[in-house]
C-alpha atoms as one frame of an Amber mdcrd trajectory, in Angstrom:
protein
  16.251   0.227   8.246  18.926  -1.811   7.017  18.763  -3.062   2.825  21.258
  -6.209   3.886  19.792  -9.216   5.484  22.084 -12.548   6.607  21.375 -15.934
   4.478  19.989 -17.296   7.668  17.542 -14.508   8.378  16.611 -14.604   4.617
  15.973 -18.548   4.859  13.694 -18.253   7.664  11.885 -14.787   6.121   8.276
 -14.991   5.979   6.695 -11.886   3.230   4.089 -10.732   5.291   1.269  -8.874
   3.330   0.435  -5.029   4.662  -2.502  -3.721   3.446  -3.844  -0.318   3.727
  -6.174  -0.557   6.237  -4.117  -2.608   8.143  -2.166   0.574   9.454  -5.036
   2.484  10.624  -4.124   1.715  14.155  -0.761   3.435  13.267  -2.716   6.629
  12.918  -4.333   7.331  15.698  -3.394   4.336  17.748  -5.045   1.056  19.080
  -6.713   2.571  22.137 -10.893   2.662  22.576 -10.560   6.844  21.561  -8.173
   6.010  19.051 -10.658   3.500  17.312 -13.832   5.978  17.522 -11.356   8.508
  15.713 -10.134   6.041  13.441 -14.134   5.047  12.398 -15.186   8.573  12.358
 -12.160  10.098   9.980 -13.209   6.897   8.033 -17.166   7.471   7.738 -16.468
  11.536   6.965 -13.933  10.283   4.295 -15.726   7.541   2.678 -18.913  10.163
   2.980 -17.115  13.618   1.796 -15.160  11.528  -0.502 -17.731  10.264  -3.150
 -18.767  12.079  -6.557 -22.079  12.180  -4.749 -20.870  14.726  -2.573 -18.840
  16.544  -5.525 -22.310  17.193  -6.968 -24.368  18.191  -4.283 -20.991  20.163
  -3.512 -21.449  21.754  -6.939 -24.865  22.257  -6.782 -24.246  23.980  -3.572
 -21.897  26.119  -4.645 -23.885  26.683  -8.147 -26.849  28.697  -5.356 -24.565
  31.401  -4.884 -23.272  32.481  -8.482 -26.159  34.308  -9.547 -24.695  36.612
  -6.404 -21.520  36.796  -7.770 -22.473  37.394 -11.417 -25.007  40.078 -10.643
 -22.333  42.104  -8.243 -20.238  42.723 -12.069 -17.318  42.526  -9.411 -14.625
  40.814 -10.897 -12.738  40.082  -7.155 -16.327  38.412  -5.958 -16.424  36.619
  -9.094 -12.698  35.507  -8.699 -13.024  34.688  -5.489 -16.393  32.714  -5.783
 -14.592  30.569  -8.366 -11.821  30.050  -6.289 -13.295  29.846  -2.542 -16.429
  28.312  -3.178 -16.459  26.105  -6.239 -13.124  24.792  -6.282 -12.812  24.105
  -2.440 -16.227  22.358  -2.465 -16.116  20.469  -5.735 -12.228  19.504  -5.199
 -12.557  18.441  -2.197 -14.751  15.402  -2.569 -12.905  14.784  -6.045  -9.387
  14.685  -4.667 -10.682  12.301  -1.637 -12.070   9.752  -4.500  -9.072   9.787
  -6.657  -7.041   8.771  -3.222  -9.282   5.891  -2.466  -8.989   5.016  -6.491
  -5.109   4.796  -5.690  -5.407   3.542  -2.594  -6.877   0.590  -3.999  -4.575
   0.001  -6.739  -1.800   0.540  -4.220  -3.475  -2.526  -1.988  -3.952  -4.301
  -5.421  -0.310  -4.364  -6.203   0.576  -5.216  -3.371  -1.567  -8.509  -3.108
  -0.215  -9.286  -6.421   3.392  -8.713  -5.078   2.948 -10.378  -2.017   1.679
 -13.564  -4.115   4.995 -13.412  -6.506   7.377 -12.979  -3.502   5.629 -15.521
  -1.765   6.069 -17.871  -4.948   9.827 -16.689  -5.286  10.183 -17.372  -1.939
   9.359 -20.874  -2.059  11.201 -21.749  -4.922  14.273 -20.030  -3.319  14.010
 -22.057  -0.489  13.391 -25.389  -2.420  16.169 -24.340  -4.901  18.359 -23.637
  -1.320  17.373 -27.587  -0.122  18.481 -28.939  -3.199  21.638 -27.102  -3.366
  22.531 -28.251   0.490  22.188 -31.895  -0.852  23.792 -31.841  -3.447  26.742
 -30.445  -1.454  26.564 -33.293   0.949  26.210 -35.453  -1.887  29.511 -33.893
  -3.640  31.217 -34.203   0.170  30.297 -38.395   0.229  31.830 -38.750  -3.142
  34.602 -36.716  -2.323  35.245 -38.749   0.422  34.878 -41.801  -1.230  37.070
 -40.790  -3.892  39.743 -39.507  -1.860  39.378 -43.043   0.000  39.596 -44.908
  -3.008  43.029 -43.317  -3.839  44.268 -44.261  -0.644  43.661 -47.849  -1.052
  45.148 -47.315  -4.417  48.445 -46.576  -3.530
């Protein structure tokens, strides 16, 4: 993707705003199946990825370390820790600090989409007065340069 763009294509420029939710589609694509996958990944995220599920997660995992205490293993104990409480609890917890910067991510960008859009019009109203004042410096140009030819 090219950085440079012409003065033309920068005059006519529209910022568009993207959001994150917006590019679902992107994902798994704009077809019926792709939709149904799209909602599904979405309800299993927005479900799995909640501190509600982080504590029944931990509860869950919380059944099984009496088990793990009692077997004076330290491996089973290790890998309790480690396979069951950290994947379940971690899980959930990771999925809601996404979504947390997800929307701060969609939150700057509304807020950036409102400056460019506000730097964008001044830009182009700064651009029209520029133009007329050039053809303004052009008419008295011309009438100077007229002027000293009836002068001499």
């Amino acid at each position: 993707m090219s950085t440079k763009m012409t003065s033309a294509a920068a005059r006519i420029h529209i910022p568009q705003l993207i959001l994150n939710r917006q590019v679902h589609k992107e994902v798994h694509g704009d077809s019926f199946l792709g939709r149904i996958n799209t909602r599904l990944a979405l309800g299993v995220t927005k479900i799995v990825g909640s501190m509600w599920c982080a504590y029944a997660f931990a509860l869950l995992a919380l059944v099984s370390l009496p088990a793990a205490i009692q077997s004076h293993n330290s491996i089973i104990i290790v890998a309790w820790i480690a396979q069951t409480f950290l994947q379940l609890v971690l899980l959930p917890i990771i999925i809601v600090g996404q979504n947390v910067q997800a929307a701060a991510s969609d939150a700057r960008a509304e807020s950036d989409h409102a400056t460019l859009l506000a730097i964008h019009t001044l830009t182009t109203e700064v651009h029209e007065i520029a133009l007329n004042q050039t053809q303004m410096l052009k008419i008295l140009e011309d009438r100077s340069d007229r002027q000293e030819s009836q002068d001499e």
